[in-house]
C-alpha positions in Angstrom: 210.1 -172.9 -132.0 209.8 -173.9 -136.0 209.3 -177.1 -137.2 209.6 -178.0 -141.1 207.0 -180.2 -140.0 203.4 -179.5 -141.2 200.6 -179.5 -138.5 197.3 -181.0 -138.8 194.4 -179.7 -136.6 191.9 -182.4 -136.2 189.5 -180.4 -134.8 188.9 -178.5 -137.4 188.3 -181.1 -139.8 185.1 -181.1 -142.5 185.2 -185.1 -141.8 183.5 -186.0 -138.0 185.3 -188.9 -137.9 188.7 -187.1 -137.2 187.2 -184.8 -134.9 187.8 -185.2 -131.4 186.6 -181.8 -130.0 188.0 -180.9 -126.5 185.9 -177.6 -124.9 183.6 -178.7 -122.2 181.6 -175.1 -123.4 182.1 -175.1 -126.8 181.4 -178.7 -128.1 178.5 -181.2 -128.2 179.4 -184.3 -126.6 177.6 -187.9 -126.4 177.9 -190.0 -123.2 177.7 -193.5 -123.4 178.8 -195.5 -120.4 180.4 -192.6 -119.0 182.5 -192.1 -122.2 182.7 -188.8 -123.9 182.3 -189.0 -127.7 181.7 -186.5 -130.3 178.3 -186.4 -132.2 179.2 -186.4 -135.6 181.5 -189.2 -135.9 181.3 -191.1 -132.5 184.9 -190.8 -131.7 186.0 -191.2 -128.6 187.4 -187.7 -126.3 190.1 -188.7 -124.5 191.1 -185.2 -123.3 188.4 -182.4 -122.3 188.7 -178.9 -121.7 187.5 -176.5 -118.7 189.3 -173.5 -119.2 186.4 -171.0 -118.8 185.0 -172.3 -115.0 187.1 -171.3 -112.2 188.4 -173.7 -109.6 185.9 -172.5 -107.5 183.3 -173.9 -108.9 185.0 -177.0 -109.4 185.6 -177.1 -105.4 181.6 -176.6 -104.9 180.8 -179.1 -107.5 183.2 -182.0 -105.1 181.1 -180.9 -102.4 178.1 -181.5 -103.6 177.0 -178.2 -105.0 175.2 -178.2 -108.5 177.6 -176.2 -110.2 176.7 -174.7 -113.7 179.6 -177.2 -115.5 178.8 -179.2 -118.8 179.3 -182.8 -118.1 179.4 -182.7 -114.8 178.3 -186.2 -114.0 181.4 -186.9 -116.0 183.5 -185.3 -114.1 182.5 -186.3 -110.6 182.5 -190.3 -112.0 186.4 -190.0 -113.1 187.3 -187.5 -110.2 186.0 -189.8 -107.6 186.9 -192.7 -109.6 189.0 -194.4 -107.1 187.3 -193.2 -103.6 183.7 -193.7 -104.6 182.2 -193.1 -101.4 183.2 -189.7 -101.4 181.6 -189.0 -104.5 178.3 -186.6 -104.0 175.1 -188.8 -104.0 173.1 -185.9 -104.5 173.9 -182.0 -106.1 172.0 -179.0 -103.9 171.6 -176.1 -106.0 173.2 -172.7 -104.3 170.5 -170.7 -102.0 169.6 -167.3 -103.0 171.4 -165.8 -100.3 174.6 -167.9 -101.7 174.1 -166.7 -105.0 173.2 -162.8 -104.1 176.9 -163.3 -101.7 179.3 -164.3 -104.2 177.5 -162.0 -106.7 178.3 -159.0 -105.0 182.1 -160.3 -104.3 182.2 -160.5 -107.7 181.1 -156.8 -108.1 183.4 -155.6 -105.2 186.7 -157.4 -107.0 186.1 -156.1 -110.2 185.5 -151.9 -108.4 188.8 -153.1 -106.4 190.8 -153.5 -109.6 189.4 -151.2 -111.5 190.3 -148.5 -108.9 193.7 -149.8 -108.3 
């Protein structure tokens, strides 16, 4: 689909006032009051982006595992927003065993695709 339209990226503006940056990985965010805003300009992010963590780790992070997410404490105050009391009171890093487990799941996927 065309549109004779012209398209303006705020993102990738030189000014930090226009930008409103959207990658949880990617771009430098200031919380204030649970309010994501970018560094240069201070304006607000109303959207933000996870696309590169899984919704695994997402799942673990509700549960009260200290997933390796930027913002984190964002997300769990706006995901548990309305049911407070099932919000995490405290994040338990993974045990070694944990880690060495899904670590070699990981392994075994990747040899099961690669030989299919």
């Amino acid at each position: 689909m065309r549109s004779e339209r012209p398209i303006y990226n705020f993102t990738q503006s030189p000014n930090g006032q226009d930008r409103t940056g959207n990658c949880a990985d990617a771009d430098p965010f200031v919380n204030v009051d649970n309010v994501l805003y970018n560094e240069q300009g201070l304006k607000p992010i109303h959207r933000i982006h996870y696309m590169n963590y899984s919704s695994a780790d997402f799942a673990r992070l509700c549960q009260g595992e200290d997933a390796n997410i930027n913002y984190k404490d964002i997300f769990l105050h706006y995901r548990f927003l309305k049911n407070p009391e099932q919000k995490p009171t405290q994040l338990v890093p993974p045990n070694s065993l944990t880690k060495a487990t899904r670590k070699l799941q990981g392994i075994m996927g990747k040899f099961k695709r690669t030989i299919s």
